[in-house]
N, C-alpha and C positions, 0 to 999 in steps of 0.2 A: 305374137309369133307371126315372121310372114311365109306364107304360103303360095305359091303360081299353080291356080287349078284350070284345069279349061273348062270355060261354061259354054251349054248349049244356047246360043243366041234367040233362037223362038221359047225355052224353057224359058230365061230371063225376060223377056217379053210379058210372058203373060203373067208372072210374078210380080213383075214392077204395074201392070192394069190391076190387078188385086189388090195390090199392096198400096198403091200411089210412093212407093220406096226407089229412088232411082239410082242411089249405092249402094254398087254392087257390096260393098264390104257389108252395109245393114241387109241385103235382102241372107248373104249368107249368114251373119251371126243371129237372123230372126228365123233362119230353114233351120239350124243348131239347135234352137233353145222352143222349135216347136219338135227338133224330132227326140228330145231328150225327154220333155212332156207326154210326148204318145209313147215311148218306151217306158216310162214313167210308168205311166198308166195298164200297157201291158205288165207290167212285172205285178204290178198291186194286183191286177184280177186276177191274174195265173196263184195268187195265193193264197184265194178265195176258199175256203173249206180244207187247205193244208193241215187245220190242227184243229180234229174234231169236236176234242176234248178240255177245249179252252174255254175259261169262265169269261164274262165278259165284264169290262172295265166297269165297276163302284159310277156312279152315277147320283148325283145330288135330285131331289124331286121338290117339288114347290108343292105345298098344300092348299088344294083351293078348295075354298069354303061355299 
């Protein structure tokens, strides 16, 4: 899909020094798919003790001798 977004010129600057990315198309679908990962990662913690009463997954154990 194309899109026309306006970028802040010193934002992309210091993105492309971090990044060594100097297309713009890779620096935006790599800010996507980290801000999808940190929302990611919020939604999993916000779940954290959601359901008190939940047994926890079977688990295989190794016998060591």
């Amino acid at each position: 899909m194309r899109t026309t977004i306006p970028l802040d010129d010193d934002l992309i600057a210091k993105v492309q020094a971090y990044t060594e990315l100097d297309e713009k198309t890779a620096l935006v679908r790599e800010a996507l798919k980290a801000l999808i990962q940190l929302e990611a990662a919020r939604r999993l913690a916000n779940l954290a003790g959601s359901q008190p009463g939940i047994k926890g997954a079977p688990r295989r154990r190794q016998h060591v001798e």
